[in-house]
N, C-alpha and C positions, 0 to 999 in steps of 0.2 A: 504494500500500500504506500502511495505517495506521502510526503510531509503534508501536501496541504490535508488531505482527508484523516492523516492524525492529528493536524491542529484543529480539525473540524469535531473531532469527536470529543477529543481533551478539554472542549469547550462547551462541551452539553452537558447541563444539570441533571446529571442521574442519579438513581440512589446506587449505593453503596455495593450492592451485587450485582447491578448490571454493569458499573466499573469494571468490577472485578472480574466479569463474563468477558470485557473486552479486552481485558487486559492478558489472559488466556486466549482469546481468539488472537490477540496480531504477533505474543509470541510463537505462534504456529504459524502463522504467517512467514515470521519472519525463519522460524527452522527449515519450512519449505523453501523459500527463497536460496537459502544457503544448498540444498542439494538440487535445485533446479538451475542453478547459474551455471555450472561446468559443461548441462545436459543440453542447456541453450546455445553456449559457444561451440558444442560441436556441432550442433543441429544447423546453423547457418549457413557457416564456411560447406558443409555438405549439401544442401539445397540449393547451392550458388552452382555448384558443380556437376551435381548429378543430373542429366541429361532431362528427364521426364520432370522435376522441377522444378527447374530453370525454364523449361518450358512453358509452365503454368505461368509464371512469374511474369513471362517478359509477354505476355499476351491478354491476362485477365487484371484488368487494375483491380485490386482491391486484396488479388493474393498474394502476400509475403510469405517470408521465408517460412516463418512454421506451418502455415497454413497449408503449403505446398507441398512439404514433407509430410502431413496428417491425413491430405487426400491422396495422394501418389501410393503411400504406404494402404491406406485401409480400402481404399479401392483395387489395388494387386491389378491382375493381367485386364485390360477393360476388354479384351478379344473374346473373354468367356461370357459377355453379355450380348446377345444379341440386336439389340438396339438401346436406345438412351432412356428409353422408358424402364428397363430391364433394371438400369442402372439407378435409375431414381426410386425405386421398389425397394431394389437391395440397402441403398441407405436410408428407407425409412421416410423418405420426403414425398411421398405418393398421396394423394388424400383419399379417405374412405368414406365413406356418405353412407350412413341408416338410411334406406325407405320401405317404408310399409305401407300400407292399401293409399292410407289416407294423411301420411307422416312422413316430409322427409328433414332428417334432422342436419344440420349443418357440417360441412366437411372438416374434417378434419387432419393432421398428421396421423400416419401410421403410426411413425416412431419406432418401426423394426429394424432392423440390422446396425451399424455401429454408430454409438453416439457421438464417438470422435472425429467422425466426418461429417454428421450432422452440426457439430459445433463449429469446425474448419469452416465448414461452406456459409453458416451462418454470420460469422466471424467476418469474413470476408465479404459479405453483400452487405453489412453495416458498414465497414471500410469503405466501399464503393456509392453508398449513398451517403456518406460524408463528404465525399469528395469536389462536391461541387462541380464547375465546370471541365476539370479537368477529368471528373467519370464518365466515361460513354452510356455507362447506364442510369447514369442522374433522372434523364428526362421519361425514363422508363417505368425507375423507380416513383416518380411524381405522379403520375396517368396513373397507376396501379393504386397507389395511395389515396388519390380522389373517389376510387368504389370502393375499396376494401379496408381501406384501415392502413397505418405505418407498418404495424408488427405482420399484416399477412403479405403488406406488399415486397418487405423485407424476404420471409419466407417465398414468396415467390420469385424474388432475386436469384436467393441461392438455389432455386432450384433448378431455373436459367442456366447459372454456375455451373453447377452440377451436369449438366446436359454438355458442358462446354469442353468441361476438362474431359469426360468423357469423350469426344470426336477427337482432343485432340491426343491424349494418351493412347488410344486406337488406332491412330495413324503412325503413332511413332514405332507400333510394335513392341519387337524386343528391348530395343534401346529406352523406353519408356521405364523398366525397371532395373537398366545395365545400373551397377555398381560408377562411382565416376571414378576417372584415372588416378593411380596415384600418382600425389608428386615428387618431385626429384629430389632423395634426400641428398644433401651434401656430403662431400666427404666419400660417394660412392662411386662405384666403379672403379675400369684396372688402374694399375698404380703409374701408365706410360697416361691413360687421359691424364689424373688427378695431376702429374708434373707437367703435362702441355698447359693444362688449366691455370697454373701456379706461376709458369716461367721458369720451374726450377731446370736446369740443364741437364741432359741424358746421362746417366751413369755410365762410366766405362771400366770395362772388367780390367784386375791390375795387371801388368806386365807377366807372361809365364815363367817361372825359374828355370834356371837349367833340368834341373830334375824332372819337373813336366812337363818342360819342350822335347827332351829325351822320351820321357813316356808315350806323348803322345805321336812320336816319329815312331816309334817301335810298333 
């Protein structure tokens, strides 16, 4: 949690146990934080690189780095799906509608398969309708929000999303969950690069003595 929303709370007239509730919630807070930060730095520099999202990244505003890595990962091969609808079922973003003779009840999320991609994609269509003019889906988000509401026209965003990253991690194939290259550690390789590398000059073998110019004439 940011300083400002601790000096927001530090500033509310509470009684004495719900202090004490929060003062137990932000040191959890803050324990998670501590083992989520190593798991962040590697997650980045890995989404930059790996093929399938970097892909996402550099096509869909609104997905960043983890976002990328959450749908890339929970979505797996998208070839097993037969079309994008296939795919929006599987994470749970499909809507179900009750009807009976004379009752039809309003639709809803499924909410089956992973919530971690539900939250990715979600995550990402609120990014995206922040965005102002610089989101391609601003104006989409807006028109959707005039019938249905923010929070369904959001949901309808990502589901957009959803359908997006799906054509294009399907096109990419195999390379959509290839591993990315590693890089070049230093210091490796044979020891004639590592000296061309350096400047250092070629070794020369020392002079032969008599006794091993003799040996090897014999």
């Amino acid at each position: 949690m940011v300083s400002d929303g601790r000096d927001w709370l530090a500033a509310q007239p509470l009684p004495e146990t719900a202090r004490e509730q929060i003062t137990v919630a932000l040191a959890m807070i803050d324990a998670l934080e501590v083992q989520i930060a190593p798991l962040d730095r590697q997650l980045r520099p890995y989404a930059r690189a790996q093929t399938g999202c970097r892909a996402l990244i550099d096509a869909y505003y609104g997905i960043g780095e983890l976002s990328a890595v959450t749908i890339v990962s929970e979505l797996g091969d998208c070839r097993r799906f037969a079309n994008s609808r296939d795919a929006v079922r599987y994470g749970g973003m499909d809507i179900t509608v009750y009807q009976s003779d004379r009752h039809r009840a309003p639709g809803r999320l499924s909410r089956q398969g992973p919530p971690a991609l539900r939250w990715a994609l979600y995550e990402a269509a609120q990014a995206s309708r922040r965005g102002g003019e610089r989101s391609p889906d601003r104006a989409y988000y807006l028109e959707v929000k005039e019938r249905i509401g923010g929070n369904r026209a959001c949901l309808a965003l990502a589901r957009k999303m959803l359908k997006r990253c799906y054509h294009t991690l399907r096109e990419l194939g195999d390379d959509a969950l290839a591993p990315p290259a590693a890089p070049t550690q230093p210091g490796r390789g044979s020891a004639a690069t590592r000296r061309a590398s350096s400047g250092s000059p070629r070794p020369t073998n020392p002079p032969a003595t008599p006794d091993a110019a003799g040996a090897l004439a014999a």
